[in-house]
VMD Tcl script that builds the backbone (N, CA, C; Angstrom):
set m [mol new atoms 507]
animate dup $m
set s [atomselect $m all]
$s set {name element resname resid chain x y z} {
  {N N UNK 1 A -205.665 -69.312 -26.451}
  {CA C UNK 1 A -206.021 -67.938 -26.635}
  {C C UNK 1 A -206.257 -67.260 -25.302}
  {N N UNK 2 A -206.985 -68.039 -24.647}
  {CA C UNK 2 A -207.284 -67.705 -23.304}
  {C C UNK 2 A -205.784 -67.072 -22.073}
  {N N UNK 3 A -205.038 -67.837 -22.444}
  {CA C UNK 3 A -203.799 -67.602 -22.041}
  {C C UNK 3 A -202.968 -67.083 -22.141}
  {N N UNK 4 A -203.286 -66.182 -23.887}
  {CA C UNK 4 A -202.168 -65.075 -24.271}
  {C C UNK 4 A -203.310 -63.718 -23.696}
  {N N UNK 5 A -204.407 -63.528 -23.867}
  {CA C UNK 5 A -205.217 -62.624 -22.849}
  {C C UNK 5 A -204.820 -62.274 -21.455}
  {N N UNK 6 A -204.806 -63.437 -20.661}
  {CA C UNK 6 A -204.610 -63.405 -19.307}
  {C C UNK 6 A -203.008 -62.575 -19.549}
  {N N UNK 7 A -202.148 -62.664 -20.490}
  {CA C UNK 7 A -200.750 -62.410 -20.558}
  {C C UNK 7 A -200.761 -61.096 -20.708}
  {N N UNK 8 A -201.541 -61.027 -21.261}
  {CA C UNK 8 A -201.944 -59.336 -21.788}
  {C C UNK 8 A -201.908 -58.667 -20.649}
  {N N UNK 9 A -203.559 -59.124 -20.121}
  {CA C UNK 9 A -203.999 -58.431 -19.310}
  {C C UNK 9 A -202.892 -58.202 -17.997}
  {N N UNK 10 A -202.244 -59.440 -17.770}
  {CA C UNK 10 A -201.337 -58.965 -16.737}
  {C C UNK 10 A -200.300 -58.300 -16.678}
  {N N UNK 11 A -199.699 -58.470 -17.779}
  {CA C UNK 11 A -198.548 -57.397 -18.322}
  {C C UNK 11 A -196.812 -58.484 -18.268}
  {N N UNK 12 A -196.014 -57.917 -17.734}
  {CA C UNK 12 A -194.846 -58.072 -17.978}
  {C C UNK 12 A -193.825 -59.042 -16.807}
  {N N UNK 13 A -194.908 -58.335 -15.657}
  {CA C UNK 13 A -194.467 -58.950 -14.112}
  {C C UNK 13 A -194.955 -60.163 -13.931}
  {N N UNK 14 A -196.045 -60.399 -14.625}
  {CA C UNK 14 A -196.975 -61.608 -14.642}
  {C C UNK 14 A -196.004 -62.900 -15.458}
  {N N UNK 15 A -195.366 -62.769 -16.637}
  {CA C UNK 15 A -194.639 -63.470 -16.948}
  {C C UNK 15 A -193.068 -63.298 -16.517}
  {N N UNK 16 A -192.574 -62.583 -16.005}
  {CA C UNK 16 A -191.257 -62.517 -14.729}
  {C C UNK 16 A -191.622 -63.644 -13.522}
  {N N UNK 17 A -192.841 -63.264 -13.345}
  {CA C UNK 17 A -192.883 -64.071 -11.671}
  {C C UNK 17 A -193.096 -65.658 -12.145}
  {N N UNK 18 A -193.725 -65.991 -13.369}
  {CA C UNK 18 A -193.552 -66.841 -14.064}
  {C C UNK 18 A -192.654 -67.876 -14.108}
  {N N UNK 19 A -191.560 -66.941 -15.016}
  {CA C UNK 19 A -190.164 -67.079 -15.374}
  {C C UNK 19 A -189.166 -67.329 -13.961}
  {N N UNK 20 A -189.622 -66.851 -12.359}
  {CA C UNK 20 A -188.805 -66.875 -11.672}
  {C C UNK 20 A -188.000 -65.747 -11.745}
  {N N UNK 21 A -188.377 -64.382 -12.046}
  {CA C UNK 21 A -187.357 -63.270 -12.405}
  {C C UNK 21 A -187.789 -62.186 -11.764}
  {N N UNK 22 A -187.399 -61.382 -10.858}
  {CA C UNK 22 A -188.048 -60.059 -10.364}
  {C C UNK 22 A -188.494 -59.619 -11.186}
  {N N UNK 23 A -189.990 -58.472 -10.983}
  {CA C UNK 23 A -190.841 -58.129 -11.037}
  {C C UNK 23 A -190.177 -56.150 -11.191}
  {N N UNK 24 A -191.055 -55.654 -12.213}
  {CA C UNK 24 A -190.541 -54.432 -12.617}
  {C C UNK 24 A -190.525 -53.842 -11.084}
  {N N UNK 25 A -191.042 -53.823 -10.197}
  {CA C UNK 25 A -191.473 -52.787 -9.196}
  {C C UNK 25 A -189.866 -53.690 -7.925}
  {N N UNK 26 A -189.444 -54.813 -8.452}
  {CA C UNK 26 A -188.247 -55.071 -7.401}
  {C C UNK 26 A -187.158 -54.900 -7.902}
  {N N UNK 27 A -187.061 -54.424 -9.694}
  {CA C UNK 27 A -185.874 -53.741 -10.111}
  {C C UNK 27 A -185.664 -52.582 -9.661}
  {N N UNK 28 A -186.737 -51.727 -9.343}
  {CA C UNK 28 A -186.584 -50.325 -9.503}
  {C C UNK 28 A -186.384 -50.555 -8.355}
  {N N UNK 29 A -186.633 -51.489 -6.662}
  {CA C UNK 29 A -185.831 -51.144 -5.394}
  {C C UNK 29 A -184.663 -51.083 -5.666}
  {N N UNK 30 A -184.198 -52.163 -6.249}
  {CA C UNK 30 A -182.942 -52.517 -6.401}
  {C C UNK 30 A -181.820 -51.684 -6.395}
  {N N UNK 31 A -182.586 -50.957 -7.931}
  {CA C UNK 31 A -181.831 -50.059 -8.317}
  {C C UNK 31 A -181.558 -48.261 -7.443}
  {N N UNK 32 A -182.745 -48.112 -6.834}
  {CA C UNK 32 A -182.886 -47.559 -6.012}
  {C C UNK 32 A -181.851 -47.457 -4.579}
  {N N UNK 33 A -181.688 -48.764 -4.067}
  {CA C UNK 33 A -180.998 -49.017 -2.796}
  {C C UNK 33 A -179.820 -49.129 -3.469}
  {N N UNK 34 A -178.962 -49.705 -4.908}
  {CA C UNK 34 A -177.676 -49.479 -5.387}
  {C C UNK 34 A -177.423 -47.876 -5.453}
  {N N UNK 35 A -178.162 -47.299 -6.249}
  {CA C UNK 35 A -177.987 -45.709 -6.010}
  {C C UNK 35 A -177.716 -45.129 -4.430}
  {N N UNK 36 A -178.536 -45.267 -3.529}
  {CA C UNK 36 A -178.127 -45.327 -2.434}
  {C C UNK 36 A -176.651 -45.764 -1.405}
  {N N UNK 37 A -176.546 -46.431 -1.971}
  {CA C UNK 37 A -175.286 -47.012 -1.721}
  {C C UNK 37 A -173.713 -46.554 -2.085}
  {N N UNK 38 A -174.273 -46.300 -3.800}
  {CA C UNK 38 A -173.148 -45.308 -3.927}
  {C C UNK 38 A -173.199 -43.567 -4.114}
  {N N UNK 39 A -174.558 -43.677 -3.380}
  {CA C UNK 39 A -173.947 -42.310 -2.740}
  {C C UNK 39 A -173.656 -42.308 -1.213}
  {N N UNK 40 A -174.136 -43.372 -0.475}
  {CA C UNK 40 A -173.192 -43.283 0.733}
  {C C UNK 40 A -171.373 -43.143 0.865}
  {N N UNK 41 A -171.235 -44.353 -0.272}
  {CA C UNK 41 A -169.843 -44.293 -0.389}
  {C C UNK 41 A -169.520 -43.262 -0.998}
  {N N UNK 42 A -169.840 -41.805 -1.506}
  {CA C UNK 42 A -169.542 -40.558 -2.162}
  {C C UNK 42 A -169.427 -39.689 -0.929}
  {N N UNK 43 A -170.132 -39.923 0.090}
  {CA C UNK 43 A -169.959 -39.043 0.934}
  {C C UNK 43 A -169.372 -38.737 2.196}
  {N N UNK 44 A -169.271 -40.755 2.312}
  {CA C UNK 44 A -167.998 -41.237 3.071}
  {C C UNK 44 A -166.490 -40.737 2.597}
  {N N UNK 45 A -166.532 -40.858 1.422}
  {CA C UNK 45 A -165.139 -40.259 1.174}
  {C C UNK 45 A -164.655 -38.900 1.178}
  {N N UNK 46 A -166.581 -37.811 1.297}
  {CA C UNK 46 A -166.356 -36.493 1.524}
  {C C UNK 46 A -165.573 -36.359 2.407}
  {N N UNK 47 A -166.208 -36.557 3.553}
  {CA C UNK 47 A -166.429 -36.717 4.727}
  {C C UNK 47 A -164.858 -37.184 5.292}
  {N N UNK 48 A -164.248 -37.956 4.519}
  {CA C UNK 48 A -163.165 -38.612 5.239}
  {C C UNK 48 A -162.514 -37.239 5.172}
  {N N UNK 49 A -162.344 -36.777 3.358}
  {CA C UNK 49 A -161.348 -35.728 3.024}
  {C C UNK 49 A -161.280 -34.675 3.705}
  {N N UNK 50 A -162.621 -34.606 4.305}
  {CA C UNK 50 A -163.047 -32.963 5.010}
  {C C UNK 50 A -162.455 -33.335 6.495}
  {N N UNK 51 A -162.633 -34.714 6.897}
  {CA C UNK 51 A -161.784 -34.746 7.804}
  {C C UNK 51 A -160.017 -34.493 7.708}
  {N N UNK 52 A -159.453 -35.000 7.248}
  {CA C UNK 52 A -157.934 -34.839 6.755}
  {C C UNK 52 A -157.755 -33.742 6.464}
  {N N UNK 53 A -158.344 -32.680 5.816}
  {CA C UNK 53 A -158.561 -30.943 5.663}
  {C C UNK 53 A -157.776 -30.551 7.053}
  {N N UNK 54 A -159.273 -30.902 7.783}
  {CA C UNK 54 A -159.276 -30.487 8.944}
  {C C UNK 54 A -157.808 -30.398 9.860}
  {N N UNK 55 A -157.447 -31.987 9.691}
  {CA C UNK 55 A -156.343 -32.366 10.956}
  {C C UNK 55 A -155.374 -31.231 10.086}
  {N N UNK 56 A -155.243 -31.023 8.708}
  {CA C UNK 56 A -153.893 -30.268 8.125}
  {C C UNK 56 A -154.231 -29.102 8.397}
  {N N UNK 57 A -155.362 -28.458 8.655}
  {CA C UNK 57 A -155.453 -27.036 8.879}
  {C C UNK 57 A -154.951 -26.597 10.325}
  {N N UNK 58 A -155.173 -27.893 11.218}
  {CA C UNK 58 A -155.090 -27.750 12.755}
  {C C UNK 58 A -153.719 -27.916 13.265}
  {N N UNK 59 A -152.975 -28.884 12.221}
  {CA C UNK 59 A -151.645 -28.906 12.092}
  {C C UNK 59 A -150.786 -27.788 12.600}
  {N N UNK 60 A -151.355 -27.086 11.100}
  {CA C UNK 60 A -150.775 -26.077 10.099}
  {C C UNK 60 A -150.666 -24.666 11.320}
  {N N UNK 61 A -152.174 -24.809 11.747}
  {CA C UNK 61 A -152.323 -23.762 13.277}
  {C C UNK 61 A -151.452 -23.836 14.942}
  {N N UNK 62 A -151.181 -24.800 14.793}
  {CA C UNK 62 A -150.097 -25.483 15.552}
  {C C UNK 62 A -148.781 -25.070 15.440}
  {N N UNK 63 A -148.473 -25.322 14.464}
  {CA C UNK 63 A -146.794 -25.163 14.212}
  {C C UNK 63 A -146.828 -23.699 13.610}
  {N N UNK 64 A -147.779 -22.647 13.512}
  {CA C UNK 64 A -147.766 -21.467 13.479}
  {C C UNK 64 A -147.882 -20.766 14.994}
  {N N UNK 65 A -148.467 -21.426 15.816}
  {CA C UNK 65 A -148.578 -21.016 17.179}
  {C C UNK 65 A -147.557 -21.457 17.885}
  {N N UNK 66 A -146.730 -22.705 18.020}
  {CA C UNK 66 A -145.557 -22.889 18.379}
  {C C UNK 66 A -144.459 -22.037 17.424}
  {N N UNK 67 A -144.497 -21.677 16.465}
  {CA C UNK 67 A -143.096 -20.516 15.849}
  {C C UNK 67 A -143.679 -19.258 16.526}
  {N N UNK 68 A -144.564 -18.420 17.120}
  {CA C UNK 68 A -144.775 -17.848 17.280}
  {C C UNK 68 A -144.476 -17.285 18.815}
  {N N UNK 69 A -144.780 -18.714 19.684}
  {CA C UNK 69 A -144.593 -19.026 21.195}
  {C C UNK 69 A -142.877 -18.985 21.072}
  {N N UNK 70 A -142.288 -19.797 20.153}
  {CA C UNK 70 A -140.583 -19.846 20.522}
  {C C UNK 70 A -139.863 -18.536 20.078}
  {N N UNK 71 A -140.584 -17.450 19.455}
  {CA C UNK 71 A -140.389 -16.150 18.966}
  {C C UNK 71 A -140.357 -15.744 20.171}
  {N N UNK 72 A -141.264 -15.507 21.175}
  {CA C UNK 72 A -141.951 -14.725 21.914}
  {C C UNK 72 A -140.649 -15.010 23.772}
  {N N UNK 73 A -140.460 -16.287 23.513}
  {CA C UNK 73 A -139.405 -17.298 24.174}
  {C C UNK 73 A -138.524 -16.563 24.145}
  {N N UNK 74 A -137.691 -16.617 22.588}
  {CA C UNK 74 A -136.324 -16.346 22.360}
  {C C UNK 74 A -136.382 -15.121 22.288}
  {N N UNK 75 A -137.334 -14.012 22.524}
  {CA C UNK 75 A -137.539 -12.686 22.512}
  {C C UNK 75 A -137.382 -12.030 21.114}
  {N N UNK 76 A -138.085 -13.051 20.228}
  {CA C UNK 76 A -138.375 -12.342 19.238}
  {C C UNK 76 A -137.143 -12.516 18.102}
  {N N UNK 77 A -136.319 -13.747 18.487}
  {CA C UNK 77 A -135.295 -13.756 17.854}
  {C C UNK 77 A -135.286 -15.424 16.908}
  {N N UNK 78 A -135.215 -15.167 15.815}
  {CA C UNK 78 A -135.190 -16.524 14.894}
  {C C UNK 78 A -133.646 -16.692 14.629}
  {N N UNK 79 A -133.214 -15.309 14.174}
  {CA C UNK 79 A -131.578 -14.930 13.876}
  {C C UNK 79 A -131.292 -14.153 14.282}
  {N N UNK 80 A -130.561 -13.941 15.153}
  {CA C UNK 80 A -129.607 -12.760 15.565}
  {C C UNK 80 A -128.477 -12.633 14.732}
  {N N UNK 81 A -128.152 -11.168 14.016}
  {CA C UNK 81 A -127.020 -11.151 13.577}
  {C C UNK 81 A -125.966 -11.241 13.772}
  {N N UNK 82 A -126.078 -11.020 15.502}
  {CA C UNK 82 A -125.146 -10.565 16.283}
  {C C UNK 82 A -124.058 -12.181 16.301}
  {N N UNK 83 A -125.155 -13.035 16.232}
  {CA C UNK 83 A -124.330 -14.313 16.208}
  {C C UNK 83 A -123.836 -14.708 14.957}
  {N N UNK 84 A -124.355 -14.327 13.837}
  {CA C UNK 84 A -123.196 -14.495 12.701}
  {C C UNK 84 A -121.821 -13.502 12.504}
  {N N UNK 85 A -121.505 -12.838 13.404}
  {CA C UNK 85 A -120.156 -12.014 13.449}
  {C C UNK 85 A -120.591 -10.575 13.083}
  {N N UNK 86 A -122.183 -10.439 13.234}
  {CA C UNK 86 A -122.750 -8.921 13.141}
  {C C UNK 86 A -123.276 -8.375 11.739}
  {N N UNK 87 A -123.856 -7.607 11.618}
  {CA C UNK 87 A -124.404 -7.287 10.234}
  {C C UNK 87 A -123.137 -6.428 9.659}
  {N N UNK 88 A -122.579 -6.340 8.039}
  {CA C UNK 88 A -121.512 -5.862 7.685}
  {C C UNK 88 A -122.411 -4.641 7.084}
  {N N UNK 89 A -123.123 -4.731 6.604}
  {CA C UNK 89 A -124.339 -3.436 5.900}
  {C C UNK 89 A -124.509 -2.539 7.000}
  {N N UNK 90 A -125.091 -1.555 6.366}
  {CA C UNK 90 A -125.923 -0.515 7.657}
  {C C UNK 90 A -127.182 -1.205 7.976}
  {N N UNK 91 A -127.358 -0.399 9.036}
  {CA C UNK 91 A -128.606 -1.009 9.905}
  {C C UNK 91 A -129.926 -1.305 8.516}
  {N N UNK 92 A -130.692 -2.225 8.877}
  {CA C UNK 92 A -131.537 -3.020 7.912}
  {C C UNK 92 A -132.830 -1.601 8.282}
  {N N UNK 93 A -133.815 -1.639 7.554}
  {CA C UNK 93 A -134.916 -0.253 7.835}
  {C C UNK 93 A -136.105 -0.980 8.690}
  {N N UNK 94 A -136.113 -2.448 7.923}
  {CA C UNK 94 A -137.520 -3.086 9.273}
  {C C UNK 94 A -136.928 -4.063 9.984}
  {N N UNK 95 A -137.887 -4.476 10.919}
  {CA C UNK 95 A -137.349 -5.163 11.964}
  {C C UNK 95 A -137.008 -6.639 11.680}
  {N N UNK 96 A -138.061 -6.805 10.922}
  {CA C UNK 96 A -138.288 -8.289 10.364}
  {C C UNK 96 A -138.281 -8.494 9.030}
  {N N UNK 97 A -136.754 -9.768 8.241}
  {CA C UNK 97 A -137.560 -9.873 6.777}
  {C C UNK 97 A -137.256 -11.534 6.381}
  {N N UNK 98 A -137.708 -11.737 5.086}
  {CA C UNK 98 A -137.642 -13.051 5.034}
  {C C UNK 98 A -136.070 -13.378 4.251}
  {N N UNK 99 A -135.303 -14.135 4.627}
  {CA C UNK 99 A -134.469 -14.404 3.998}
  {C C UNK 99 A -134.697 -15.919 3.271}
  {N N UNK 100 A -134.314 -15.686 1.590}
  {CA C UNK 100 A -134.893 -16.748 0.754}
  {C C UNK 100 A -133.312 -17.372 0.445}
  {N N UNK 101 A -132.691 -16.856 0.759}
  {CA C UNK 101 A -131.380 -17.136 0.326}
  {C C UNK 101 A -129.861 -16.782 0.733}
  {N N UNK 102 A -128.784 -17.444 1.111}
  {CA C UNK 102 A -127.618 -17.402 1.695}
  {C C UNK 102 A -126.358 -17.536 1.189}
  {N N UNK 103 A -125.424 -16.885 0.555}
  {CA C UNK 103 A -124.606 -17.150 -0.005}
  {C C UNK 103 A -123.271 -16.538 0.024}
  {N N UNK 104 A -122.384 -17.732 -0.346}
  {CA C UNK 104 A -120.732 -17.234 0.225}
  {C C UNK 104 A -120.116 -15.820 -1.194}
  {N N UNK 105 A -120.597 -16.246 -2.215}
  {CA C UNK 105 A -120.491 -15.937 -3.205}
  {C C UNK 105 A -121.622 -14.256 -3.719}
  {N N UNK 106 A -121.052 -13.309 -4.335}
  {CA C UNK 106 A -121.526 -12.459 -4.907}
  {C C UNK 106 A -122.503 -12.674 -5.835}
  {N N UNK 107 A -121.872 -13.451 -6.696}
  {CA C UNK 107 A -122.207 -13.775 -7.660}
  {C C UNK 107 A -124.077 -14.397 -8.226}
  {N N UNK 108 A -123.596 -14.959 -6.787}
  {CA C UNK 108 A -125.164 -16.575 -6.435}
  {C C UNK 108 A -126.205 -15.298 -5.736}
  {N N UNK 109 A -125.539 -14.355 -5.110}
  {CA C UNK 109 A -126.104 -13.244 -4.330}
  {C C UNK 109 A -127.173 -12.196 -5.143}
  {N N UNK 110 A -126.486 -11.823 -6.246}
  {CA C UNK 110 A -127.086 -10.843 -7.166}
  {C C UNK 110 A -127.736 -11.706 -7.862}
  {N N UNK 111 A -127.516 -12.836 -8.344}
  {CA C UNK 111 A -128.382 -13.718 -9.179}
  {C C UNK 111 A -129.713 -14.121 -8.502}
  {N N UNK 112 A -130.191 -14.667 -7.501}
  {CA C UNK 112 A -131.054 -14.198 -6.342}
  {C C UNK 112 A -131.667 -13.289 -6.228}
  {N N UNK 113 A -131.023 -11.904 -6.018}
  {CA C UNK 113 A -131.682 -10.648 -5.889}
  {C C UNK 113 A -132.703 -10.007 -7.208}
  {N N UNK 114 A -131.693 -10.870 -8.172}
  {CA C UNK 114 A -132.864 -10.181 -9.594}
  {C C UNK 114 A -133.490 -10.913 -9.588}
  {N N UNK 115 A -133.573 -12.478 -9.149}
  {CA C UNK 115 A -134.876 -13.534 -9.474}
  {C C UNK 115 A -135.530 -12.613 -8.816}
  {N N UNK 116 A -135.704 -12.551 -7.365}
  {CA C UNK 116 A -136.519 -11.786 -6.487}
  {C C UNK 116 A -137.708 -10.333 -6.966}
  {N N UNK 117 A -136.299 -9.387 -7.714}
  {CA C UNK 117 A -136.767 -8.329 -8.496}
  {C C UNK 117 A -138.011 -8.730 -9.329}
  {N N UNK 118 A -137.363 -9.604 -9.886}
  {CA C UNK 118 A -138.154 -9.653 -11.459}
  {C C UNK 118 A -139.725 -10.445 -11.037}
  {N N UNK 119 A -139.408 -11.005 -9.642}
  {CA C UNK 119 A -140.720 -11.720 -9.863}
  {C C UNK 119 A -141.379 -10.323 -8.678}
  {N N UNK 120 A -141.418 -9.414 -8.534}
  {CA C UNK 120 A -142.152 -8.345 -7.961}
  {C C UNK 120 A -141.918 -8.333 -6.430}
  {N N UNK 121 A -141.055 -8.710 -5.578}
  {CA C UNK 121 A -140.695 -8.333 -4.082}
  {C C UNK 121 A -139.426 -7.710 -4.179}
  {N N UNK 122 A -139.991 -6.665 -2.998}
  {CA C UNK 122 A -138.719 -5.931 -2.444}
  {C C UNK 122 A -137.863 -6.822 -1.660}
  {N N UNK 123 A -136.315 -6.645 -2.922}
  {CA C UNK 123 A -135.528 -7.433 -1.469}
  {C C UNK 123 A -134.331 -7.064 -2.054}
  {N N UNK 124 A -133.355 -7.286 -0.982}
  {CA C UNK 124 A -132.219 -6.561 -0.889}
  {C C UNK 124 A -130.619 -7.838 -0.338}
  {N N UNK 125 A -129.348 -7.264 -0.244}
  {CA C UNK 125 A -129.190 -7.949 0.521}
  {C C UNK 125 A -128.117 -7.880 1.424}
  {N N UNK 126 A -128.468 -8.705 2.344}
  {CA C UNK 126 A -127.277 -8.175 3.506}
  {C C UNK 126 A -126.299 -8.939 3.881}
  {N N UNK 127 A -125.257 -8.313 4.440}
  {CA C UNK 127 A -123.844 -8.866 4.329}
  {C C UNK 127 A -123.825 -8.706 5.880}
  {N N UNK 128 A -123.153 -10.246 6.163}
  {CA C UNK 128 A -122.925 -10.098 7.633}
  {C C UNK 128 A -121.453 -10.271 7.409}
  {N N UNK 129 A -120.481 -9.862 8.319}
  {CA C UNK 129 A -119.081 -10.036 9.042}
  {C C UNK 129 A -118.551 -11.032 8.770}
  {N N UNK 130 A -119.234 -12.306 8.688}
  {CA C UNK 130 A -118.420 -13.645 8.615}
  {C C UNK 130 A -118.455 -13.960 6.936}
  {N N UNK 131 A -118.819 -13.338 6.490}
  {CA C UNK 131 A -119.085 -13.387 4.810}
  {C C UNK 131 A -119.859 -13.717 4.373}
  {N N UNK 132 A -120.880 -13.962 4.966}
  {CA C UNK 132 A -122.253 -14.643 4.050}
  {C C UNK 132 A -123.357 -13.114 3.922}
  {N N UNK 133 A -123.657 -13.992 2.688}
  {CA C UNK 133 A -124.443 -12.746 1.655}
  {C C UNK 133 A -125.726 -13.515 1.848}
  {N N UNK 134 A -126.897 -12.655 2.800}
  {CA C UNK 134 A -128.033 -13.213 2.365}
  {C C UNK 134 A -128.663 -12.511 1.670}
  {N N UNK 135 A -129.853 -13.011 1.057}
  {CA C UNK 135 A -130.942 -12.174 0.425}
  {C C UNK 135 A -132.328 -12.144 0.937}
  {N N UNK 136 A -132.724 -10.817 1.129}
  {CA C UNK 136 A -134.122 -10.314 2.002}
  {C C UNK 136 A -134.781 -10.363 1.344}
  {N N UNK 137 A -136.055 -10.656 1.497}
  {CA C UNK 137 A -137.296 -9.968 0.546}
  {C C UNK 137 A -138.570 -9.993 1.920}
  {N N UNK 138 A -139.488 -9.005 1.640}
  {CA C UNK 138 A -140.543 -8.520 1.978}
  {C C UNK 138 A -140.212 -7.987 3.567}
  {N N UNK 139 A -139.316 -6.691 3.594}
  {CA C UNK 139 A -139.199 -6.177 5.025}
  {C C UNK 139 A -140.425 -5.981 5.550}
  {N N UNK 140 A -140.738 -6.352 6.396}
  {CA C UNK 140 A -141.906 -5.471 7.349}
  {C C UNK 140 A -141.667 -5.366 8.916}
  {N N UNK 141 A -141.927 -4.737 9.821}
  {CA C UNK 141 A -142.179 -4.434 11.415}
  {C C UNK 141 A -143.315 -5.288 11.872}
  {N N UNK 142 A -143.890 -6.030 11.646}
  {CA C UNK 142 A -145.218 -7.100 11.959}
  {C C UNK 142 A -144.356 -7.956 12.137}
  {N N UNK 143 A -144.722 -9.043 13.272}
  {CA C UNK 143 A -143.986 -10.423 12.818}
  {C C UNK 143 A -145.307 -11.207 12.257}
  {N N UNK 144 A -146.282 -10.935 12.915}
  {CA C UNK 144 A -147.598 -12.285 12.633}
  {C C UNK 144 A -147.728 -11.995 10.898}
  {N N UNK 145 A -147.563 -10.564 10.609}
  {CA C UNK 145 A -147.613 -10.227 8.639}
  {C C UNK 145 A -146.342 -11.011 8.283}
  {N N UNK 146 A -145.048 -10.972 8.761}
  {CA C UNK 146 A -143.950 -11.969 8.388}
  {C C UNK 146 A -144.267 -13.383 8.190}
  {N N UNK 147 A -144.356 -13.774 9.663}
  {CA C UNK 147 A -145.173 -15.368 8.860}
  {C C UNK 147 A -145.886 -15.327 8.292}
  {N N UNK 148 A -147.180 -14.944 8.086}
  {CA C UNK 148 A -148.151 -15.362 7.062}
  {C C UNK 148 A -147.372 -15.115 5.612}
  {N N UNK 149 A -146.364 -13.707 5.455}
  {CA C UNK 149 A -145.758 -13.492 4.568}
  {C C UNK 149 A -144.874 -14.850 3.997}
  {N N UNK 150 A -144.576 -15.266 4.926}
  {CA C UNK 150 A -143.345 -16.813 4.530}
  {C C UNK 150 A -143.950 -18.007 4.510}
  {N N UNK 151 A -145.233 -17.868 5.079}
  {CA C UNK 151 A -146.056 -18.917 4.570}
  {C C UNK 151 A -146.820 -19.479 3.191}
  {N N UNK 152 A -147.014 -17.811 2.453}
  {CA C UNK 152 A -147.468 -17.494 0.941}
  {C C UNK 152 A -146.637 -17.648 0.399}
  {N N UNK 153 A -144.773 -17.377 0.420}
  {CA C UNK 153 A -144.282 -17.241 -0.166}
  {C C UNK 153 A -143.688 -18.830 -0.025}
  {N N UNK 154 A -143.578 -19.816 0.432}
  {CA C UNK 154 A -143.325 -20.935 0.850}
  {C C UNK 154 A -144.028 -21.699 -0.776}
  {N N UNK 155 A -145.226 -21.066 -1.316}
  {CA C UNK 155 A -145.868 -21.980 -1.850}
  {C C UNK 155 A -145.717 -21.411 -3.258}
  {N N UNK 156 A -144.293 -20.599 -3.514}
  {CA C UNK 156 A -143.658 -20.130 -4.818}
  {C C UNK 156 A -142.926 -20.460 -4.629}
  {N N UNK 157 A -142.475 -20.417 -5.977}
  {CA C UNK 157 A -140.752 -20.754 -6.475}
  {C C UNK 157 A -140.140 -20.014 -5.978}
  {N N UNK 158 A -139.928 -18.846 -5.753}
  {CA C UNK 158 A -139.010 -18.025 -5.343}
  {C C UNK 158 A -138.469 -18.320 -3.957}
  {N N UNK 159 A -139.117 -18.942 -3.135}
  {CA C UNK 159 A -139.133 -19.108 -1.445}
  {C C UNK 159 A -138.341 -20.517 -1.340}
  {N N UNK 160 A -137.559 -20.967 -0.976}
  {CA C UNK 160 A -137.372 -22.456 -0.412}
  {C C UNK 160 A -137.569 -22.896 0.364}
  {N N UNK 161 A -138.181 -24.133 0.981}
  {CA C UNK 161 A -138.507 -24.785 1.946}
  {C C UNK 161 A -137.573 -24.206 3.349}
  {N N UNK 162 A -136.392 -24.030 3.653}
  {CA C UNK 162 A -135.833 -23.877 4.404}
  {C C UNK 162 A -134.986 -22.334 4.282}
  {N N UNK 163 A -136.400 -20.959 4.157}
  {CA C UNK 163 A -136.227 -19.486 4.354}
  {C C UNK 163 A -136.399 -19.824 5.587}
  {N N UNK 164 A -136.386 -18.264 6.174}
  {CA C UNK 164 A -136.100 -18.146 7.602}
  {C C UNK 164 A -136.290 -16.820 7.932}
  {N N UNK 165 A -136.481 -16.204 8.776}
  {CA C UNK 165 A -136.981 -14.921 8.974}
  {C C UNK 165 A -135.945 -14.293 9.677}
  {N N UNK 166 A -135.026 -13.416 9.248}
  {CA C UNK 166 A -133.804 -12.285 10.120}
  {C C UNK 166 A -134.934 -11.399 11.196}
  {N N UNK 167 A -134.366 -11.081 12.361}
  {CA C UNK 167 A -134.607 -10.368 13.325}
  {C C UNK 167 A -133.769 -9.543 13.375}
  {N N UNK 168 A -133.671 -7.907 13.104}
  {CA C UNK 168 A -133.076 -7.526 13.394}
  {C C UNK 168 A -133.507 -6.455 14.258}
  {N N UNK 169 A -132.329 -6.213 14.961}
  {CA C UNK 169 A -132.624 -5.583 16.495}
  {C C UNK 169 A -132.334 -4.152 16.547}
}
mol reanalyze $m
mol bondsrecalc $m
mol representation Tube
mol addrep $m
């Protein structure tokens, strides 16, 4: 009797330490320093991602500052028309536009131009001398509004990886 008292009185830890079994107050470290743990590893992996952000943003600032430097190089020239056998259209109205598309064909040309339409940019298209039909969209006189312009539009359907920006002079 004496011995289920003492059991009482001591409680739960008293028969753990007994038993050879941690003690309520070394579960709760336990569990404590596991929580800990995985939130280190939660924030290590922030941390990694926010790094990798980073290098792609710095990238990204890079190869916008080098297209910008070889602009500035080539005097502002990505395409000269002059080197595809000259513009066959009348003079273009801005200086700078994005061309999303190139084609030998009329056909591929106007089909293009209404995707363009329909999804809400101005674009048009121009015919150079040697026969190719490109298609413009978003004229503007800015070049730094051009890239950023072909950079937004890069990340629609309408744009393909390999647009290109006409200079015209």
């Amino acid at each position: 009797m004496l011995a289920v008292c003492v059991a009482l009185l001591e409680g739960c830890d008293f028969v753990r330490t007994v038993a050879g079994r941690p003690t309520a107050a070394k579960v709760e470290q336990l569990r404590i320093e596991q929580l800990a743990a995985e939130e280190a590893r939660r924030q290590a992996r922030l941390d990694s991602m926010a790094r990798v952000e980073k290098q792609m943003a710095d990238s990204l600032a890079a190869l916008e500052t080098r297209l910008l430097d070889s602009l500035s190089q080539a005097r502002g020239t990505i395409l000269n028309p002059a080197k595809m056998g000259g513009l066959f259209t009348t003079k273009l109205e801005a200086r700078y536009c994005i061309v999303v598309g190139a084609f030998r064909g009329r056909y591929y040309a106007d089909r293009k131009l209404k995707a363009c339409n329909d999804a809400g940019y101005t674009a048009s298209i121009v015919s150079f001398r040697n026969g190719l039909m490109a298609v413009a969209v978003c004229p503007s006189n800015d070049l730094s509004e051009t890239v950023k312009t072909l950079k937004q539009l890069r990340g629609k359907g309408i744009c393909p990886p390999d647009s290109w920006i006409l200079v015209n002079k």
